[in-house]
N, C-alpha and C positions, 0 to 999 in steps of 0.2 A: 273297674278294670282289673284284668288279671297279670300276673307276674310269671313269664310266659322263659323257657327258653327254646331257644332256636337251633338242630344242628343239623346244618349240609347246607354251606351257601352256594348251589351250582346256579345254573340258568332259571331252575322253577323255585330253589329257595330263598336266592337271593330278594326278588320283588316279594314274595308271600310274606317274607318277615318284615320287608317296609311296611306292606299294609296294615301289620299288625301294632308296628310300631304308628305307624299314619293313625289310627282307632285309640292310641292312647294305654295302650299295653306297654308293662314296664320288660322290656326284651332283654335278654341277654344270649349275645350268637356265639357258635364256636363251629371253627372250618378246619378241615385239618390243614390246609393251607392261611395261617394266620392271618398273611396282607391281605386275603380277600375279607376275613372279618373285619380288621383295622379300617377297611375303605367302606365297608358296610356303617359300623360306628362312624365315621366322618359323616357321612352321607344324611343316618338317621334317627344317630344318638343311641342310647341305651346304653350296653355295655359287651365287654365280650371275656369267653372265658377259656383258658387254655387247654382245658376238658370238659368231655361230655359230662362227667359227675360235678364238676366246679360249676357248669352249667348248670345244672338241673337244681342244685342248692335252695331250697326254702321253692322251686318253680309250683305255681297250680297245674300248668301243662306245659310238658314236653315234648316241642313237637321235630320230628324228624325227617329227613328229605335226602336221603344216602343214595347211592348205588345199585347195592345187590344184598344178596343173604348176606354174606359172611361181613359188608361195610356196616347193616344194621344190626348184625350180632356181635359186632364190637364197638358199634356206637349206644348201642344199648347195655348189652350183659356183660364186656369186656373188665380188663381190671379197674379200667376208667371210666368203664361208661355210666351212661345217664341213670341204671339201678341204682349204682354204689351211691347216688346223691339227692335221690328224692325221697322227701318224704312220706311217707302213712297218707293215702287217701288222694294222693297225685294221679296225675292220667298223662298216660304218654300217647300222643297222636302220631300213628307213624304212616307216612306220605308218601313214602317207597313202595315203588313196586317191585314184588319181592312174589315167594313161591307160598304158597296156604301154607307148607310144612313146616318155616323159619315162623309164620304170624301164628299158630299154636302152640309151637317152641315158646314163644319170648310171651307172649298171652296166660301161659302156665306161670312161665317166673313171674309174670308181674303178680297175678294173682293171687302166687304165694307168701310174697310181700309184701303184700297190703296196698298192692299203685293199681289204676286201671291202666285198661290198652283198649287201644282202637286203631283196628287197620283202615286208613284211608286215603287208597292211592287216588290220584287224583287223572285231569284229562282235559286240556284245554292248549296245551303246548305252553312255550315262550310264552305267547302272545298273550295267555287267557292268565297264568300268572302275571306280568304286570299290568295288565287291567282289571285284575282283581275279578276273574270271571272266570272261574276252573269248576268242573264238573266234578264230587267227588262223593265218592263210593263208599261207604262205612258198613266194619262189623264189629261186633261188640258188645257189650250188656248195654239194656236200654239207658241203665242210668247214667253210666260214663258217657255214651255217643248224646243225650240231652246235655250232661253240663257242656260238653264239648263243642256241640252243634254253633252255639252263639259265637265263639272266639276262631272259628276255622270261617264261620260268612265274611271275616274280613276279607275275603278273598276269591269265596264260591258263588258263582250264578247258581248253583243247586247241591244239595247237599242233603242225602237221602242215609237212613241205614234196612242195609238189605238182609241183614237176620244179624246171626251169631259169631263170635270170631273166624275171621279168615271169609266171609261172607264179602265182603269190600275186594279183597284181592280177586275173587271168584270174577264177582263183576269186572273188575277194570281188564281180565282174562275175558269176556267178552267183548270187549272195547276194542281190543287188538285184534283180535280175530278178524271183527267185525271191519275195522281198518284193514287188516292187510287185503282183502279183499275186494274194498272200494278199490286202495291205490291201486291194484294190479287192472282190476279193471278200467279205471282211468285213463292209466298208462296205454292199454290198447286202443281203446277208444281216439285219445290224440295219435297215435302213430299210425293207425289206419285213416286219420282224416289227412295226417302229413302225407302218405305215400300214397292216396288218391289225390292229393293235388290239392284239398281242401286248405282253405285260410281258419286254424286250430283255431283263433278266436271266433271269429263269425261262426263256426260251430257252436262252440261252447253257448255264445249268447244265447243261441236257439234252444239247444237242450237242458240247458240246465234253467229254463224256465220249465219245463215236464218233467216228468218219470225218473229220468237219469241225474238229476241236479241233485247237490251234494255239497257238504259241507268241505271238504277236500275238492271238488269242482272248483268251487267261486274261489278259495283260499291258495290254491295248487297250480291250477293250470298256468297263469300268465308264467312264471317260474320255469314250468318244465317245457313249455315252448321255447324259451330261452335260453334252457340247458343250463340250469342255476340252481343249483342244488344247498345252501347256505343257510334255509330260513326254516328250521325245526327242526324236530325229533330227530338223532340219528340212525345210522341204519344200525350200526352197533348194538344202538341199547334195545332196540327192534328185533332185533334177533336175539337178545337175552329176553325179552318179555315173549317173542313167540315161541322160544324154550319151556319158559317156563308152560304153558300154554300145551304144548305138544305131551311133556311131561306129568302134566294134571288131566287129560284125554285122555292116556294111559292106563290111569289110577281110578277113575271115576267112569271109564266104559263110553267116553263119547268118541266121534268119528268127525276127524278134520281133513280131511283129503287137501281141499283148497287150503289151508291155512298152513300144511305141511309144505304144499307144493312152492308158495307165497314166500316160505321162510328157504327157501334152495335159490328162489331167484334174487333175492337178496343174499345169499350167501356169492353169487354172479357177482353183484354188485360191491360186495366186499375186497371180491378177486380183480375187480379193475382199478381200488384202489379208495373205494367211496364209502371206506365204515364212516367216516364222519360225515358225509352227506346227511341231508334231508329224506324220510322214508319216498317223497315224490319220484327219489331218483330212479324208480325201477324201469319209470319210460326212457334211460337213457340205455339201461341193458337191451333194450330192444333196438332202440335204434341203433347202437354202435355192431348188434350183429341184422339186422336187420337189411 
């Protein structure tokens, strides 16, 4: 077993570290809201530590689960962060999704210092972090994403590495893409079966045994027939990964039209008041002008 620390206890890091802790890894967490780590030790043991560097102290792997660039460039390279505390030959797993430009950044310093890095955002929502079933994307030298591979399945239904640093963030930039597009489609889907009259479930049943069925289909739909927007991703942090997204399009010569367009209708749903919503919520900007 490995001697792991943990930082960012939000929605997805909080169960990832139980799992880890559940496997018999000696954990220690840090939040920058302390009472959520305090409740996390009650809950799963180990220990916790008032910084990311007091964290990462003697750790084999430091793994990460923050916000944005600048939450992982100060949970990492900061005066406290997790660099200033690991030692020679350590691997930091970082879980965030975040922009290629910051996983190069912090990929160089660790490099320089003798730690590995591994960018591996992850994809499964809530739900798939505490069932210990998340989809996750890695880039990285092969040697670090091998040691790493065995202590990150605490948690992953699949866990693949896709080339070289910043190669994982690439991917999970597909992930969203490839999401905003279902939901928007969804979304019309049930508001054209509401405004013919159709019963949205008895739809669904039918098609999402064919062609249109979908992973967001079976998990989504009862929800936004219900106009209950509570259960996942929000749209806030949807509109910082399809930033990030439109941004690296830019940079690398691809063409997003739909996923540009996807990310304004969500900016809609911002404007009625639903950054915290669920990404499902795009079928309510339809109907509410609809």
């Amino acid at each position: 077993m490995a001697k792991i620390a943990f930082l960012g206890l939000g929605v997805m890091g909080y169960p990832m570290a139980g799992h880890l802790a559940a496997k018999g890894h000696d954990v220690t967490v840090y939040n920058r809201t302390t009472a959520k780590a305090e409740a996390w030790m009650a809950q799963h043991g180990g220990s916790l530590a008032t910084t990311p560097a007091e964290a990462a102290q003697g750790a084999d792997f430091v793994m990460t689960c923050v916000g944005n660039d600048d939450d992982l460039r100060a949970v990492c390279a900061g005066p406290e962060g997790a660099f200033a505390g690991m030692k020679p030959g350590a691997i930091l797993v970082d879980h965030t999704t975040v922009s290629a430009k910051v996983t190069a950044e912090l990929y160089a310093i660790a490099k320089e210092a003798g730690f590995g890095f591994v960018d591996a955002p992850i994809s499964g929502g809530q739900a798939g972090a505490e069932n210990g079933v998340l989809s996750v994307m890695c880039g990285g030298d092969q040697a670090h994403y091998d040691a790493a591979e065995p202590v990150i399945a605490a948690y992953a239904k699949i866990c693949r590495r896709l080339g070289e640093s910043g190669a994982g963030q690439m991917c999970k930039m597909c992930n969203q893409i490839a999401i905003a597009g279902l939901v928007q489609g969804l979304s019309e889907s049930l508001h054209f079966a509401q405004k013919a009259g159709l019963d949205g479930a008895a739809v669904v049943e039918v098609i999402s045994q064919g062609a249109a069925g979908s992973w967001q289909m079976v998990n989504r739909y009862q929800t936004m027939l219900a106009d209950e927007f509570e259960h996942g991703f929000a749209v806030n942090w949807m509109r910082k990964d399809l930033g990030i997204c439109l941004d690296t399009s830019d940079e690398i010569g691809a063409s997003l039209p739909v996923t540009a367009l996807v990310d304004q209708f969500y900016k809609d749903v911002q404007k009625l008041g639903g950054g915290r919503w669920d990404t499902s919520s795009l079928i309510k900007r339809l109907n509410d002008v609809g």
